[in-house]
DRENPA-3360 file (N, C-alpha, C; in nm, 2 decimals, always signed):
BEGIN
1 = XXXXXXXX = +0.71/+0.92/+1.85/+0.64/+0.80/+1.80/+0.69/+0.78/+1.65 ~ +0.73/+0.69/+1.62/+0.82/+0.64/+1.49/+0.66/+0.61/+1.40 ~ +0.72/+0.67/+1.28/+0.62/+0.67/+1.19/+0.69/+0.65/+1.07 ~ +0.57/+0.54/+0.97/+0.65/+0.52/+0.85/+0.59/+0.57/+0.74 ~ +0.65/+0.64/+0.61/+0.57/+0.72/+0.55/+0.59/+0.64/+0.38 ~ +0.50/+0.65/+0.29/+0.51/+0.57/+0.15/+0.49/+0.71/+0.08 ~ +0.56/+0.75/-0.03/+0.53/+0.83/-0.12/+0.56/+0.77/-0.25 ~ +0.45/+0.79/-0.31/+0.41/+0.77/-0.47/+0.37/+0.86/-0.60;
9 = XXXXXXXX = +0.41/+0.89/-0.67/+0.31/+0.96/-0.80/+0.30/+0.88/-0.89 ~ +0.18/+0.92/-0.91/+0.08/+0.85/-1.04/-0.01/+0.97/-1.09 ~ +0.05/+0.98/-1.23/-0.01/+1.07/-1.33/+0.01/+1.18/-1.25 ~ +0.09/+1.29/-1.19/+0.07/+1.41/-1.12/-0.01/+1.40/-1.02 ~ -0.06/+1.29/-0.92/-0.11/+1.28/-0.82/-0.07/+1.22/-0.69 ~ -0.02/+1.28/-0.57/+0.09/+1.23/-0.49/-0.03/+1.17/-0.39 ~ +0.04/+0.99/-0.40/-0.02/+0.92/-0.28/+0.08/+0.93/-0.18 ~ -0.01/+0.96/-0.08/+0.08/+0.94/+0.08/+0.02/+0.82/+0.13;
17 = XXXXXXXX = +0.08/+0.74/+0.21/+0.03/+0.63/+0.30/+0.16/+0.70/+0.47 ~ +0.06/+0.68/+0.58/+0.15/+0.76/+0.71/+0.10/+0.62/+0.77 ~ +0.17/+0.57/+0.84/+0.14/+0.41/+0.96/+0.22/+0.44/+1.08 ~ +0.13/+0.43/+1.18/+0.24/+0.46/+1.30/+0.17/+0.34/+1.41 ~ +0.19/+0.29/+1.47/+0.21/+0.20/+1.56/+0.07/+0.22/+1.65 ~ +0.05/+0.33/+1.70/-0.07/+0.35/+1.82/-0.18/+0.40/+1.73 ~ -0.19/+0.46/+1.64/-0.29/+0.53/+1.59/-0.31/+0.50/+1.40 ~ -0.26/+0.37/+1.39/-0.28/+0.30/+1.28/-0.22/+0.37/+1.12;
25 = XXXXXXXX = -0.35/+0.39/+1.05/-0.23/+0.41/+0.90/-0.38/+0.53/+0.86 ~ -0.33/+0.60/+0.76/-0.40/+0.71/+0.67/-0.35/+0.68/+0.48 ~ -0.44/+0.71/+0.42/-0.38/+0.70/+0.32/-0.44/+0.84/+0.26 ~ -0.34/+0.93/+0.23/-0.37/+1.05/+0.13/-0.35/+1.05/+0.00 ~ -0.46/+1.17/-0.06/-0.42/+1.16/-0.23/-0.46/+1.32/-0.24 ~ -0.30/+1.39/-0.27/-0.31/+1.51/-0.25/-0.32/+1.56/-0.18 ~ -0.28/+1.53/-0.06/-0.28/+1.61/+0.05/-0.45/+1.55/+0.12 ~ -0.58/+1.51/+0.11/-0.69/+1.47/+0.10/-0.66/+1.36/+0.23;
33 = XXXXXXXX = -0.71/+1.34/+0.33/-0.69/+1.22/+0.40/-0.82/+1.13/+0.26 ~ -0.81/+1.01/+0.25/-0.92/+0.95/+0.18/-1.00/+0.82/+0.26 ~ -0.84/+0.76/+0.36/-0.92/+0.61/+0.43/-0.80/+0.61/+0.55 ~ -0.87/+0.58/+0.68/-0.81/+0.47/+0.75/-0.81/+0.35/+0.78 ~ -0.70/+0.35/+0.85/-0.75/+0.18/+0.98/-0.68/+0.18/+1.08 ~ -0.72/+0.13/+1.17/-0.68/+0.14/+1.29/-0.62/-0.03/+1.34 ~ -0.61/-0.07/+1.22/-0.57/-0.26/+1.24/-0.43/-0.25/+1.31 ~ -0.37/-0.31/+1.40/-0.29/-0.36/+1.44/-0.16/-0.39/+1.39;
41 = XXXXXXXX = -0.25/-0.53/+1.30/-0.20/-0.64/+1.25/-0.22/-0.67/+1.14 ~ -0.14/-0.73/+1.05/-0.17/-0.70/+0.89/-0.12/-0.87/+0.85 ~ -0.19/-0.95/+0.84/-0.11/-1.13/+0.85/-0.16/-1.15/+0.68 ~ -0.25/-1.09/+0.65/-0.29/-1.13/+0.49/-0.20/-1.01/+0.37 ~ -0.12/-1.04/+0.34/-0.05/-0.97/+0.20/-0.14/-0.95/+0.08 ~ -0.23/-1.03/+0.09/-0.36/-1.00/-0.06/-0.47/-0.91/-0.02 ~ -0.50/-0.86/+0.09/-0.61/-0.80/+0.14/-0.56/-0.65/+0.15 ~ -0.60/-0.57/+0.05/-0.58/-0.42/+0.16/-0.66/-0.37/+0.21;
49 = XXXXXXXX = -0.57/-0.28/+0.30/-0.60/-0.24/+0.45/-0.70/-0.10/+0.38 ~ -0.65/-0.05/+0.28/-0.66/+0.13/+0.31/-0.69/+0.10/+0.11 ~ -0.79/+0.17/+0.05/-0.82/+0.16/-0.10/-0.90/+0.34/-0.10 ~ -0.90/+0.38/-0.21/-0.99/+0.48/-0.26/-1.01/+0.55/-0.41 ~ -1.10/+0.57/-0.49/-1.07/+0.58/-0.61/-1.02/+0.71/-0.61 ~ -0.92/+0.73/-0.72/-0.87/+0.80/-0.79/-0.84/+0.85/-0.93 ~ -0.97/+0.98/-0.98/-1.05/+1.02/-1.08/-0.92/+1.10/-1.15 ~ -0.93/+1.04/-1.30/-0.84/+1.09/-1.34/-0.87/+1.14/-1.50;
57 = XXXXXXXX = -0.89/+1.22/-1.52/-0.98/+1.29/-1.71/-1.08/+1.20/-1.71 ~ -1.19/+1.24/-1.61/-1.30/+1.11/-1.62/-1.27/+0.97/-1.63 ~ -1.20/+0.88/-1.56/-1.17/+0.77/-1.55/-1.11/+0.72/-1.43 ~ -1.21/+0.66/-1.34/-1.16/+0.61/-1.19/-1.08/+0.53/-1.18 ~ -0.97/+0.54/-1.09/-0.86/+0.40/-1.07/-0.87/+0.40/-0.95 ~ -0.83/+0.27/-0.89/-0.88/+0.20/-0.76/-0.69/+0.22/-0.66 ~ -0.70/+0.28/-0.62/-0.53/+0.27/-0.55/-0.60/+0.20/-0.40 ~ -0.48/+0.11/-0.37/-0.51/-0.01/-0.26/-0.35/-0.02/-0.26;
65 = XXXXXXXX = -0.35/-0.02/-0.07/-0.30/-0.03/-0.01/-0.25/-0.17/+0.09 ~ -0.15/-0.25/+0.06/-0.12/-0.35/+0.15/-0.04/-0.33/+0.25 ~ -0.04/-0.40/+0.32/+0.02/-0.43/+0.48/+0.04/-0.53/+0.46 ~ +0.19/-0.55/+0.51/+0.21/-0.71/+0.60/+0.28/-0.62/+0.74 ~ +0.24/-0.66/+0.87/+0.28/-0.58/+0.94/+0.24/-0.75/+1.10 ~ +0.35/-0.76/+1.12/+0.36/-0.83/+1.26/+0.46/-0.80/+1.34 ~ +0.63/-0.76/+1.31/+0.67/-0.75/+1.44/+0.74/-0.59/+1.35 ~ +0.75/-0.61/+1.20/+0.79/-0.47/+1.11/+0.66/-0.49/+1.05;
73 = XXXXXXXX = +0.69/-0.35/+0.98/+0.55/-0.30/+0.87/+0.62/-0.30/+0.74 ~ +0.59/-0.36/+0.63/+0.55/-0.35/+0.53/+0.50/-0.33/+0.48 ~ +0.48/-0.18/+0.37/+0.40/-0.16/+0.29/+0.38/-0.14/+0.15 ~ +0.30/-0.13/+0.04/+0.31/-0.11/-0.13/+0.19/-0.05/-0.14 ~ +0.20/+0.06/-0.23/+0.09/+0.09/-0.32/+0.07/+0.06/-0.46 ~ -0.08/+0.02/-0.46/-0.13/-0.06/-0.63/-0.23/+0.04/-0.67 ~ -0.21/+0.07/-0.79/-0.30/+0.14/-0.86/-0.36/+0.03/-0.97 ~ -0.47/+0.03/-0.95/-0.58/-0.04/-1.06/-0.47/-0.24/-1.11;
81 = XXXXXXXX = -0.45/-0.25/-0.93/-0.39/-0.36/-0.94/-0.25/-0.36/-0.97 ~ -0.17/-0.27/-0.99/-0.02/-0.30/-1.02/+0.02/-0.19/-0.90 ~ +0.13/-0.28/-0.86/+0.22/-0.20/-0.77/+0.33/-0.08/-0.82 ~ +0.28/+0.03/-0.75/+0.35/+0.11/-0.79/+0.46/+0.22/-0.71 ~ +0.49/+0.14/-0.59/+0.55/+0.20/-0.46/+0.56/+0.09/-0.37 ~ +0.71/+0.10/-0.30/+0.68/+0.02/-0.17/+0.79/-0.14/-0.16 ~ +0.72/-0.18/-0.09/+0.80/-0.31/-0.04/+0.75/-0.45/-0.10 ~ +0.83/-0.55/-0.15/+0.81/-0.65/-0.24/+0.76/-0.75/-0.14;
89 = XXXXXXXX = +0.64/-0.80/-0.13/+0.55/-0.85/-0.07/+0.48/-0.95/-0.10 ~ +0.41/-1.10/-0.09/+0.28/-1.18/-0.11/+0.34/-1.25/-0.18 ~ +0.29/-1.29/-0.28/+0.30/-1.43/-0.35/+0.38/-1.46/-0.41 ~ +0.46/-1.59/-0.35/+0.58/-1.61/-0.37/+0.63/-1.68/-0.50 ~ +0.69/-1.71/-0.62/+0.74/-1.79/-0.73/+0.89/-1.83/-0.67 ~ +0.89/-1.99/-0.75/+1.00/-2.05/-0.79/+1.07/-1.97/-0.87 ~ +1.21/-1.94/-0.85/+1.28/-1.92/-1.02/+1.42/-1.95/-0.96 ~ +1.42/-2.02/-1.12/+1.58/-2.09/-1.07/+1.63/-2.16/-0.96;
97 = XXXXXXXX = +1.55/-2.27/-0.94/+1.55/-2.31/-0.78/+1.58/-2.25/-0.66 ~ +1.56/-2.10/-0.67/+1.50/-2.04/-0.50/+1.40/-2.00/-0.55 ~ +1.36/-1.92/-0.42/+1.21/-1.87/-0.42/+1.23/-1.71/-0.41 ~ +1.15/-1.66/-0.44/+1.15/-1.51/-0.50/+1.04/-1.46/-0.46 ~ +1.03/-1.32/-0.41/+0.84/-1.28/-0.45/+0.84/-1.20/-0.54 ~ +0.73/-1.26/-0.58/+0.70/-1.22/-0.71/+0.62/-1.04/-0.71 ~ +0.68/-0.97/-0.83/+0.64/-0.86/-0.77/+0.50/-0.76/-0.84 ~ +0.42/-0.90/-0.87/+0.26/-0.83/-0.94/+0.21/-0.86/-0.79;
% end
């Protein structure tokens, strides 16, 4: 079974994200399973699928997880809203008359 895997660090803390086709996606932090989903289908690029906080010298950050996933999977991880891993995804800008996605 083909599985796709996202690795990140932030601050000395390794996020995993695992997505496989039959048995949906996991997101770890440290080894820790923290969230699933079992979705399918991933059609909204602003919504994530998979979030959990991430406590750091007394101070929680929110790491979230997006999907865009219909015939391939794309994925990124955001910590406390900025991406910090992954595939360039969602909302798109003008520049220079093409179109680009923008990558906040």
């Amino acid at each position: 079974m083909p599985k796709k895997i996202l690795i990140a660090d932030y601050k000395g803390h390794e996020i995993r994200v695992e997505n496989t086709w039959l048995f949906g996606a996991k997101l770890y932090i440290d080894d820790e399973c923290r969230d699933t989903t079992v979705e399918w289908w991933a059609l909204s690029p602003k919504q994530s699928l998979l979030r959990a906080p991430l406590g750091i010298d007394g101070v929680n950050h929110l790491v979230e997880v997006f999907f865009l996933a219909i015939f391939t999977v794309k994925i990124k991880i955001h910590v406390d809203g900025v991406q910090i891993a992954g595939d360039v995804f969602g909302e798109r800008q003008k520049l220079h008359g093409r179109w680009s996605a923008n990558k906040t």
